[in-house]
Each structure stands twice: as C-alpha cells, then as structure tokens.
N, C-alpha and C positions, 0 to 999 in steps of 0.2 A: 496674453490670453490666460493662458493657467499656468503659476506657478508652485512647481510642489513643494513643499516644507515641511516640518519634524515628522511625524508619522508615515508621509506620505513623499519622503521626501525622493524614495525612489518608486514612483509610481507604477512600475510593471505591475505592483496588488492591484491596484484598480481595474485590471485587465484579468487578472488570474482569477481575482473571488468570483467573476461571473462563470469563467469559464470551469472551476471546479466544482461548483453548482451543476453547472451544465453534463458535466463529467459524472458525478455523483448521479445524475437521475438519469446516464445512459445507463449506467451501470446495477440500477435497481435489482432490474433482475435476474441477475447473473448473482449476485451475490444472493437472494430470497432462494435459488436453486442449490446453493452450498449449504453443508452439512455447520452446526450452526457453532461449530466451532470455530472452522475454516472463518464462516464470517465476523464472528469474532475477532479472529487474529488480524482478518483484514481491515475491518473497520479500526484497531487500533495503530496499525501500523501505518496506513494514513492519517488517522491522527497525531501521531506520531512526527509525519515528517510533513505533512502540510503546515502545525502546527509550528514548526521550525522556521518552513519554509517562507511563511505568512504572518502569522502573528509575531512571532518572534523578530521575524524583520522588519516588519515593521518597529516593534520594542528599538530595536537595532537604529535603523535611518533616525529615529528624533534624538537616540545618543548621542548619535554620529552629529547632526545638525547641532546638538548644544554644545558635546566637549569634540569633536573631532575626532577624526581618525584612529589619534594615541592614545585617547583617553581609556582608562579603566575600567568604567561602566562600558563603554562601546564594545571595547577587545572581551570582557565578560559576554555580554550579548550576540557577540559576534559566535564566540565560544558555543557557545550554550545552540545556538541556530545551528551550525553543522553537527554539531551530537546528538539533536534531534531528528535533524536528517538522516544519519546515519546508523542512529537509532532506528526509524520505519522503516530501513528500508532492510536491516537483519531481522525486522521485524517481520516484516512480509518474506524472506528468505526461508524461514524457520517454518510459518506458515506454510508455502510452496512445498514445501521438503516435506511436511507432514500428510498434506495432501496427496502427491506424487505416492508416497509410501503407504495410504490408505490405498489408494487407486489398485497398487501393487500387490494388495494383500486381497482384495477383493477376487472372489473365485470367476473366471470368464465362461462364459458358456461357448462352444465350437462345434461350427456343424459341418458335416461333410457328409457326400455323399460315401455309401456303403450300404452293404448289404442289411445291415437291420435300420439304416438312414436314423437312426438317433442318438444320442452321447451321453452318457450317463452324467451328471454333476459330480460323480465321486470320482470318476474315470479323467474327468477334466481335472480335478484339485488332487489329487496324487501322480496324474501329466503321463497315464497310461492312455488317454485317447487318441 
C-alpha cells in the first residue's frame, strides 16, 4: 500500500503536520491575548523545536535512507534535530520565566470586607492592606 522512503521515510510527519496545524489554530487565541513579547518568544520557541522536530527530521530520514545510520551527514542531522529541540524548548523556558516574573510584578488588587470596604492600590503594592 504505502511505502515510506527518503524524506518520508519515517512517516509519523504525515500525521503530525496535520495535527500541528490543528494545534496552532487552537491555540490562536491564547497567544493574540499575550503581551506581544511573550508571543514572540512563543512563536519562536516552536519554531525552534517543531522545526527540529519536523523538518529537520525529515532532512534526517532521506540521509538515513541514502548513507545509513553511520553515516556523517545523517549523525550531523541527527545532531542538529535535538539542538533544535532543545533549543525551543529553553526557549519557551525563558519565555515562561519572564512571564511568571511579569505576572509577579504586576500590582493585585484585594478586596475585603471592612469597615471603609475598600483598599487602596498603594495599600496593596507596599502589602499594608
């Protein structure tokens, strides 16, 4: 029926580029709601490792398919795929961190009840409320 060969010689891409598509337009807007740094970082940091993960493997299997396993260009491509992987994904680490650390600086407003029932913003960011 089908058989895979050079590029496609390990075919789980033919299943993932639908599903990272798929992925990508859940995720629309979740990312359109991020401060536009954040999505920055994120859009690179998948790039980053899909890129690895995908195209490069693919680069990869038709190596593999022409010189095998040992060969130099393969173990290069092979190389270069987990660097990219592990590339996005300090990538998005860095990002996460920056966020969390925005999050944390951001002043919170706190209500409670009391006798004048309201809380000053300044009362909150110097943590006398």
């Amino acid at each position: 029926l089908f058989h895979p060969s050079g590029a496609l010689l390990w075919a789980w891409v033919l299943l993932a580029v639908p599903m990272l598509v798929i992925f990508g337009l859940a995720y629309l807007s979740f990312l359109r709601d991020q401060p536009r740094s954040i999505t920055v970082g994120l859009l690179l940091a998948a790039a980053l490792y899909v890129g690895g993960a995908v195209v490069v493997e693919m680069l990869g299997s038709y190596l593999f398919a022409v010189g095998g396993p040992d060969s130099l260009p393969y173990q290069a491509a092979a190389t270069a795929e987990e660097a990219l992987e592990m590339s996005g994904l300090l990538v998005l680490l860095a990002v996460l961190g920056r966020r969390e650390r925005s999050a944390a600086e951001r002043p919170q407003v706190v209500l409670r009840s009391g006798a004048q029932g309201r809380v000053d913003l300044q009362d909150v960011r110097s943590g006398d409320a």
